[in-house]
PQR file of N, CA, C, O and H, with PARSE charges and radii, in Angstrom:
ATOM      1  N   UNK A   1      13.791  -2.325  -4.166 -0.4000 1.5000
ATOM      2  CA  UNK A   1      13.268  -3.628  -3.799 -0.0000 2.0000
ATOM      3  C   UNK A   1      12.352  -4.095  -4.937  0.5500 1.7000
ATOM      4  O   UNK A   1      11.516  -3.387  -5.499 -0.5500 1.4000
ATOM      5  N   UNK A   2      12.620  -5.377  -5.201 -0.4000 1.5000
ATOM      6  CA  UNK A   2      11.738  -5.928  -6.394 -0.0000 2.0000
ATOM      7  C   UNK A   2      10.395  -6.323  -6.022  0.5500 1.7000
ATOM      8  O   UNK A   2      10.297  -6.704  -4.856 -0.5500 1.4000
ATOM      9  H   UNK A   2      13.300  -5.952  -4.744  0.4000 1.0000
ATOM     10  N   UNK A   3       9.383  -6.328  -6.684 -0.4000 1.5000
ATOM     11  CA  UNK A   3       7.800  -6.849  -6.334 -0.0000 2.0000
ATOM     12  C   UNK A   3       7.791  -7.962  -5.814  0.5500 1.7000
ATOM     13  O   UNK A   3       6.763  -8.245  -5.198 -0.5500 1.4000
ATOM     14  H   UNK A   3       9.462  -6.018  -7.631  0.4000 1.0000
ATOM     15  N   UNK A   4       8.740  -8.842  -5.853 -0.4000 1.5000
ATOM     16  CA  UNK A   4       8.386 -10.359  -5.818 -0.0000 2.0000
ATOM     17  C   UNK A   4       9.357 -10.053  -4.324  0.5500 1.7000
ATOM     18  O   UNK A   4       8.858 -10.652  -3.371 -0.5500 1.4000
ATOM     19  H   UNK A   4       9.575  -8.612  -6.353  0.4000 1.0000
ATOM     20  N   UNK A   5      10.377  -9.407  -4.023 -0.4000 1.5000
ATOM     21  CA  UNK A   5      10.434  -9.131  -2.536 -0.0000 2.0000
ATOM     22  C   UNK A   5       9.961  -8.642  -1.675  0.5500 1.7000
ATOM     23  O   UNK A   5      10.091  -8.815  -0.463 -0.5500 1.4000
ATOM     24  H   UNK A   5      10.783  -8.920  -4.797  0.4000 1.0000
ATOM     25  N   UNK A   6       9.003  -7.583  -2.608 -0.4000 1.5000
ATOM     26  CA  UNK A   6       8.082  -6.589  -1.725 -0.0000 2.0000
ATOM     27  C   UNK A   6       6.732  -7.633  -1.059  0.5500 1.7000
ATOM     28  O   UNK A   6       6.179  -7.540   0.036 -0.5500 1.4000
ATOM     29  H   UNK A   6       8.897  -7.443  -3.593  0.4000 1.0000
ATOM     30  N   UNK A   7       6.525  -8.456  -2.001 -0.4000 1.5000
ATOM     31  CA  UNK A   7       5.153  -9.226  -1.711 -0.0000 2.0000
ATOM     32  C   UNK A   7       5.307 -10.231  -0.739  0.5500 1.7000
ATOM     33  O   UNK A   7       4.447 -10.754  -0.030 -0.5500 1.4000
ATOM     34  H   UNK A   7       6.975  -8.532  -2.891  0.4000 1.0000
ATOM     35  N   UNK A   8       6.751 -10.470  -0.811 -0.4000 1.5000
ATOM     36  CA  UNK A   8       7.181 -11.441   0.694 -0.0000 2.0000
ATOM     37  C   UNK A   8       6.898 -11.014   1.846  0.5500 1.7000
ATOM     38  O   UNK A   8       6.293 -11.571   2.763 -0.5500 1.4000
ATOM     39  H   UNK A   8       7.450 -10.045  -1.386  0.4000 1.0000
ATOM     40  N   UNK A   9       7.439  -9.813   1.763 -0.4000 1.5000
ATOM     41  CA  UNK A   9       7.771  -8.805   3.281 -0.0000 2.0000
ATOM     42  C   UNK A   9       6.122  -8.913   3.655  0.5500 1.7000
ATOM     43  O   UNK A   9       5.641  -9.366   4.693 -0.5500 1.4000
ATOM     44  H   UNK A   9       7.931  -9.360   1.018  0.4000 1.0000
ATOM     45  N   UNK A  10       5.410  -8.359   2.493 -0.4000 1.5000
ATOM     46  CA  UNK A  10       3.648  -8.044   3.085 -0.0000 2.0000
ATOM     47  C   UNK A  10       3.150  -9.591   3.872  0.5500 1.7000
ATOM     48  O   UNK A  10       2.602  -9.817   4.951 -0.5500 1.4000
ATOM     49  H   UNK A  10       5.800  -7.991   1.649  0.4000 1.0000
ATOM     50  N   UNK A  11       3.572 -10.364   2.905 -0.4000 1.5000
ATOM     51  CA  UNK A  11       3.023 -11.985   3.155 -0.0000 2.0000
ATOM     52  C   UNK A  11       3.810 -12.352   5.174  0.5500 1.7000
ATOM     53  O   UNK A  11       3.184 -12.700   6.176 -0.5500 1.4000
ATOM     54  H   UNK A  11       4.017 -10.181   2.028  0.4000 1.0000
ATOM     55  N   UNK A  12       5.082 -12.109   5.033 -0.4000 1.5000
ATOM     56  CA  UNK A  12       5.450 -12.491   6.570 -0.0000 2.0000
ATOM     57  C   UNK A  12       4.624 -11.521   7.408  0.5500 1.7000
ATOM     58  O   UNK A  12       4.181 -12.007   8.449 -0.5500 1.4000
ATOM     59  H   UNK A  12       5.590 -11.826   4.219  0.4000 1.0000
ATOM     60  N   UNK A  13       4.335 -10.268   7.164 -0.4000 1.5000
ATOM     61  CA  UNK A  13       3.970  -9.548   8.210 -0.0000 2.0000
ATOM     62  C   UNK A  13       2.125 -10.261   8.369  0.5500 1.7000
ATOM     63  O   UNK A  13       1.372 -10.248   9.343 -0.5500 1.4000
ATOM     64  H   UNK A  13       4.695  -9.873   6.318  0.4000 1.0000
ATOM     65  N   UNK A  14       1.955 -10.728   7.185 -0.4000 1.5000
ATOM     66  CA  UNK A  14       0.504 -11.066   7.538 -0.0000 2.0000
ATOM     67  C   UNK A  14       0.330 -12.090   8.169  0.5500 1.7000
ATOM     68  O   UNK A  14      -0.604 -12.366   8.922 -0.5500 1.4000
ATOM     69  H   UNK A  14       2.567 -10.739   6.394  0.4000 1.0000
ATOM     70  N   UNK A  15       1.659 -12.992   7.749 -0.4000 1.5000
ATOM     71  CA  UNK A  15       1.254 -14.303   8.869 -0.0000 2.0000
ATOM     72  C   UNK A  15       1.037 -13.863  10.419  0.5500 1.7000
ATOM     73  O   UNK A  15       0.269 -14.196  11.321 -0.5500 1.4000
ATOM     74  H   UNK A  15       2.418 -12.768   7.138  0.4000 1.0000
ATOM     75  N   UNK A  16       1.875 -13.142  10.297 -0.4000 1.5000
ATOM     76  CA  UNK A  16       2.368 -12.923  11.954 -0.0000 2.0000
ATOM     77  C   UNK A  16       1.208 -11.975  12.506  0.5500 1.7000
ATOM     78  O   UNK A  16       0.642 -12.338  13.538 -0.5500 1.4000
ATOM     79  H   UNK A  16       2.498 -12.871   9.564  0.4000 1.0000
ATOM     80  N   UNK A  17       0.719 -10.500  11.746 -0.4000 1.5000
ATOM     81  CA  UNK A  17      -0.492  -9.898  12.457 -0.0000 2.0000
ATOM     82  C   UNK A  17      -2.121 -10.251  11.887  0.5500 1.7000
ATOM     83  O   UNK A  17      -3.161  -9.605  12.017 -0.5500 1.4000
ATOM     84  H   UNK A  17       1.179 -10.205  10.909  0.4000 1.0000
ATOM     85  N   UNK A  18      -1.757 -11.932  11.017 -0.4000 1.5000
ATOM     86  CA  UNK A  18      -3.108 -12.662  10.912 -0.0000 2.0000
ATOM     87  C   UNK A  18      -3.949 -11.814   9.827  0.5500 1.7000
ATOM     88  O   UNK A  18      -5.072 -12.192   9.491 -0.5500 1.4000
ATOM     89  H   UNK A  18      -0.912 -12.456  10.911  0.4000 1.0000
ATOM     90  N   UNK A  19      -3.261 -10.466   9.208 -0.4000 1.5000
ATOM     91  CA  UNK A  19      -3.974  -9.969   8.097 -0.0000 2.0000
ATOM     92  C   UNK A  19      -4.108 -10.586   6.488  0.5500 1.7000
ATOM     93  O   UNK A  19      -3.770 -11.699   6.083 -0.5500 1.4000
ATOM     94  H   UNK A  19      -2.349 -10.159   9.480  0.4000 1.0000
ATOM     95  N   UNK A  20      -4.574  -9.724   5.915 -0.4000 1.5000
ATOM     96  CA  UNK A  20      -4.702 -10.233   4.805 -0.0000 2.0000
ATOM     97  C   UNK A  20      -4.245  -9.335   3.579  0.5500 1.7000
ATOM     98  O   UNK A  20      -4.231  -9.669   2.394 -0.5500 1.4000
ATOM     99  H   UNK A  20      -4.849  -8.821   6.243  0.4000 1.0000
ATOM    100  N   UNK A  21      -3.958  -8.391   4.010 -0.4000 1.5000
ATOM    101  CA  UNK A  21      -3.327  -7.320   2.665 -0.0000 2.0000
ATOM    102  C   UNK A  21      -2.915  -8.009   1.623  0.5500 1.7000
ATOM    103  O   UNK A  21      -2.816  -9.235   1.594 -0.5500 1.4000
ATOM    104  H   UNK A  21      -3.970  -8.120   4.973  0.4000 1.0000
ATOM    105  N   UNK A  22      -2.575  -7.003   0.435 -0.4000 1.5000
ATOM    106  CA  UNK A  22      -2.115  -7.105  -0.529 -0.0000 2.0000
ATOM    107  C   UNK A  22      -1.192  -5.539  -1.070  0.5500 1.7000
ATOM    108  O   UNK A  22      -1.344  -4.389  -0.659 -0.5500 1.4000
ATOM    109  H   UNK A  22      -2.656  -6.006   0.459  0.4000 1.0000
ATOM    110  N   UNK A  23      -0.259  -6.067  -2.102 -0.4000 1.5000
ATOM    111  CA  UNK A  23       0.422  -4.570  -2.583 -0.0000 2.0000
ATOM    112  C   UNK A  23      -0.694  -3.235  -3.138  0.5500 1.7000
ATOM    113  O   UNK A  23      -0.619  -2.010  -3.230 -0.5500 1.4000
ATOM    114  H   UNK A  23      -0.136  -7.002  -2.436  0.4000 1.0000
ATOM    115  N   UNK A  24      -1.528  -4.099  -3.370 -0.4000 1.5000
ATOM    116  CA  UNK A  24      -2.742  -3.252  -4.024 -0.0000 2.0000
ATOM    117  C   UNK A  24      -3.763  -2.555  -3.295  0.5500 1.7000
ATOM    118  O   UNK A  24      -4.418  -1.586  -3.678 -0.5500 1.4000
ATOM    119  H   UNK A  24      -1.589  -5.094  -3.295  0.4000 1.0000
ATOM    120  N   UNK A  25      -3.842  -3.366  -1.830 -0.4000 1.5000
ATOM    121  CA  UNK A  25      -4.202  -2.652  -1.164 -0.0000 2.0000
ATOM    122  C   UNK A  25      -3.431  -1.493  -0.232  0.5500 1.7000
ATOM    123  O   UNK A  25      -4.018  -0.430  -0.035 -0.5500 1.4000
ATOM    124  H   UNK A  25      -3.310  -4.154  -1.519  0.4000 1.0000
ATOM    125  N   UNK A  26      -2.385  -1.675   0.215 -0.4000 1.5000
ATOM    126  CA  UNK A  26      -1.731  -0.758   0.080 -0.0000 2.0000
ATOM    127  C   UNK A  26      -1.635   0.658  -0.714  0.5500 1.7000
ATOM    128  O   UNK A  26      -1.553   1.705  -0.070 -0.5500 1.4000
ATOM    129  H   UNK A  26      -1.908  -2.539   0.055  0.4000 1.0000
ATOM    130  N   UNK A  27      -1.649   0.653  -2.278 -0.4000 1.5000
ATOM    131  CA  UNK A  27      -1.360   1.146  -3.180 -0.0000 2.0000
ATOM    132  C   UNK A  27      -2.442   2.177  -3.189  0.5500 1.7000
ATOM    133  O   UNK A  27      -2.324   3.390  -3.361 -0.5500 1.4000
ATOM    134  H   UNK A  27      -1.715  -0.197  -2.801  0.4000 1.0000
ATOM    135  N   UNK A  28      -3.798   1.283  -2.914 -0.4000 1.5000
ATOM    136  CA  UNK A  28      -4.976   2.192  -2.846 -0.0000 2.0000
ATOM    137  C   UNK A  28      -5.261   2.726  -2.042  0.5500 1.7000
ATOM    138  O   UNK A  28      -6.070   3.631  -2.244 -0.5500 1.4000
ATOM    139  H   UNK A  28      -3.893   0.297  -2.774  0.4000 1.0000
ATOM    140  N   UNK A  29      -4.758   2.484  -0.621 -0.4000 1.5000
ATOM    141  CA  UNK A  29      -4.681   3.156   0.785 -0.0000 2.0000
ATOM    142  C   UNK A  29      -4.241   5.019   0.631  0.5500 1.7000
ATOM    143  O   UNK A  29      -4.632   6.128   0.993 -0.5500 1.4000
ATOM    144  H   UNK A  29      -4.100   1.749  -0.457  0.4000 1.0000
ATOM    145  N   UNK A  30      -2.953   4.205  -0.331 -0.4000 1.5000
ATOM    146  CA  UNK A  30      -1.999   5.598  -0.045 -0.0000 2.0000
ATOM    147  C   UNK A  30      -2.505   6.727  -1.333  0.5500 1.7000
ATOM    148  O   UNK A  30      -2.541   7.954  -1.424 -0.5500 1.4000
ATOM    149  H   UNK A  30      -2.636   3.304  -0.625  0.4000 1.0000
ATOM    150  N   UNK A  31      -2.792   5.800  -2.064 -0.4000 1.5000
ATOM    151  CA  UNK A  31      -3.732   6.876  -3.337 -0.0000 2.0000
ATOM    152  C   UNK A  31      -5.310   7.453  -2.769  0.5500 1.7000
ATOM    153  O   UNK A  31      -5.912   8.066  -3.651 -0.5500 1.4000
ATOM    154  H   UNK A  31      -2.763   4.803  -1.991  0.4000 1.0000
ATOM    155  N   UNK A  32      -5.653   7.403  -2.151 -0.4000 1.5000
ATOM    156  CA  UNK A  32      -7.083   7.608  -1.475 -0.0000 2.0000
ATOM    157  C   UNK A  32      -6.622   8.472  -0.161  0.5500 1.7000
ATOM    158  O   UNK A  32      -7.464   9.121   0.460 -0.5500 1.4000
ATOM    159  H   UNK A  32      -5.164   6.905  -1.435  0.4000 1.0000
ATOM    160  N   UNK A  33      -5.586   8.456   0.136 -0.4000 1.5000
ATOM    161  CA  UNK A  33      -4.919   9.380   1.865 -0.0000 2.0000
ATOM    162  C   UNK A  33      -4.939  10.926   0.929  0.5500 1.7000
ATOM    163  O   UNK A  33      -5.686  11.903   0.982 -0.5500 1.4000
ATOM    164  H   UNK A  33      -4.901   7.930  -0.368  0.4000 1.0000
ATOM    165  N   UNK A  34      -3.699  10.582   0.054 -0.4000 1.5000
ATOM    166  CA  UNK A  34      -3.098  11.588  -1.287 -0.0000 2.0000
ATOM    167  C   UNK A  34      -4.334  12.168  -1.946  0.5500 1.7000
ATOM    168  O   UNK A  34      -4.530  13.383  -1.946 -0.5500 1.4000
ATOM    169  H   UNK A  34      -3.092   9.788   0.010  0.4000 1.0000
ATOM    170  N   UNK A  35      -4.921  11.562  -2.342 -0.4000 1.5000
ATOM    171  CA  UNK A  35      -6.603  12.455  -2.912 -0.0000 2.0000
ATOM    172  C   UNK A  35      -7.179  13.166  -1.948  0.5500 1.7000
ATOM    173  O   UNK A  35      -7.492  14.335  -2.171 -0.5500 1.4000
ATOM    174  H   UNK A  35      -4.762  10.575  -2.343  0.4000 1.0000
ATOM    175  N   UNK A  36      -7.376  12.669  -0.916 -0.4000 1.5000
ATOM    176  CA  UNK A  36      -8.105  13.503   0.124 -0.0000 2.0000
ATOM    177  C   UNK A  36      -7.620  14.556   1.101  0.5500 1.7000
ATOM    178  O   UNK A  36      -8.177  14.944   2.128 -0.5500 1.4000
ATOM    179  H   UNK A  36      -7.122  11.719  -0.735  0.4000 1.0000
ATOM    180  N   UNK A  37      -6.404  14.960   0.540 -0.4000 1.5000
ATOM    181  CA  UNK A  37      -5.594  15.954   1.260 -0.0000 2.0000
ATOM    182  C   UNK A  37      -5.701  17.194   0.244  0.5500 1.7000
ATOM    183  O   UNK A  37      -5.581  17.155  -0.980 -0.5500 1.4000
ATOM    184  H   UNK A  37      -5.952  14.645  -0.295  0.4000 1.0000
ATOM    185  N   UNK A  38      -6.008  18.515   1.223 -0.4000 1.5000
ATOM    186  CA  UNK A  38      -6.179  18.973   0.189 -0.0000 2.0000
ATOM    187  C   UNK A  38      -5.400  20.135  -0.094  0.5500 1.7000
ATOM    188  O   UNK A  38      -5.813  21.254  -0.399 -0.5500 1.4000
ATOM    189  H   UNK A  38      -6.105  18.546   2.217  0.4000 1.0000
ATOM    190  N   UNK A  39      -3.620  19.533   0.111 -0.4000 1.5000
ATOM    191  CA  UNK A  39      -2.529  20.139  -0.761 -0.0000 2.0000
ATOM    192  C   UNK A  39      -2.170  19.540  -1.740  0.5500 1.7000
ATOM    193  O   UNK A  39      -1.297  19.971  -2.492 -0.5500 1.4000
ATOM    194  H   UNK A  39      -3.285  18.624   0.359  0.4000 1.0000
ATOM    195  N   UNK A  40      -2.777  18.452  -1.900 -0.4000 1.5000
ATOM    196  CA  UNK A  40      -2.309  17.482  -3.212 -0.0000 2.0000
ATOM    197  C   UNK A  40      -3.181  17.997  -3.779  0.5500 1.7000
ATOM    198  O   UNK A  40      -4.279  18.248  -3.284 -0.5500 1.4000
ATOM    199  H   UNK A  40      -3.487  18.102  -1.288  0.4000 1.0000
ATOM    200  N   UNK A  41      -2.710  18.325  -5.315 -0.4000 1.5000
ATOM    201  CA  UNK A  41      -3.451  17.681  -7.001 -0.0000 2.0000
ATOM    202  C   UNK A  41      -3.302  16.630  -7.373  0.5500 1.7000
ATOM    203  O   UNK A  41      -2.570  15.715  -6.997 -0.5500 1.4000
ATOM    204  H   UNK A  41      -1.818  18.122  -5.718  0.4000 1.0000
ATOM    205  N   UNK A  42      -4.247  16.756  -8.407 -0.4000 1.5000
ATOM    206  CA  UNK A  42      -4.925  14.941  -8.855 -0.0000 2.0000
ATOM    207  C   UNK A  42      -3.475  14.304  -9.685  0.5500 1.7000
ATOM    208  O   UNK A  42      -3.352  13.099  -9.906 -0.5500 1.4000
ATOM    209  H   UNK A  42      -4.842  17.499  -8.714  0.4000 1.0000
ATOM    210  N   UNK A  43      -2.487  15.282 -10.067 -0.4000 1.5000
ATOM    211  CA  UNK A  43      -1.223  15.386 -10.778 -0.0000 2.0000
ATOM    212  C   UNK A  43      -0.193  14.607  -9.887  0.5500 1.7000
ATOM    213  O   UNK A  43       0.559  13.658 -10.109 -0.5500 1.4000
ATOM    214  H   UNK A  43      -2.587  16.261  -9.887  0.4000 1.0000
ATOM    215  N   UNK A  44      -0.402  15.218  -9.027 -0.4000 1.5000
ATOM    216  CA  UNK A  44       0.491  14.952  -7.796 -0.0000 2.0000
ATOM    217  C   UNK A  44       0.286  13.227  -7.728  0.5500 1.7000
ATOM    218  O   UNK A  44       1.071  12.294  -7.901 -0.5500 1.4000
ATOM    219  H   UNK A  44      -1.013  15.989  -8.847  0.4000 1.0000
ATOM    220  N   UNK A  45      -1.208  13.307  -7.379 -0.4000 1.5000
ATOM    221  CA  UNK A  45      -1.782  11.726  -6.493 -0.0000 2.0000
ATOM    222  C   UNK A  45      -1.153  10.565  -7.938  0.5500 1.7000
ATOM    223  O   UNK A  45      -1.295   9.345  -7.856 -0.5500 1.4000
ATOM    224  H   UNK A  45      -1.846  14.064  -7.239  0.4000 1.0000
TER
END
């Protein structure tokens, strides 16, 4: 899926559950879950 489709999908779901995300927030969600687990390395994350 391309960015410029990915950023659609985020954009409809926000109309509809009134959020405000972004890909970036996302991005940092899942990089900050991945750091704080502690079977991951920083290699890994």
């Amino acid at each position: 899926m391309s960015y410029w489709a990915m950023r659609r999908v985020l954009q409809r779901a926000n109309d509809k559950l009134g959020t405000n995300w972004t890909l970036h927030d996302l991005r940092h969600t899942a990089a900050t879950r991945m750091a704080n687990d502690p079977k991951m390395t920083l290699v890994e994350v």
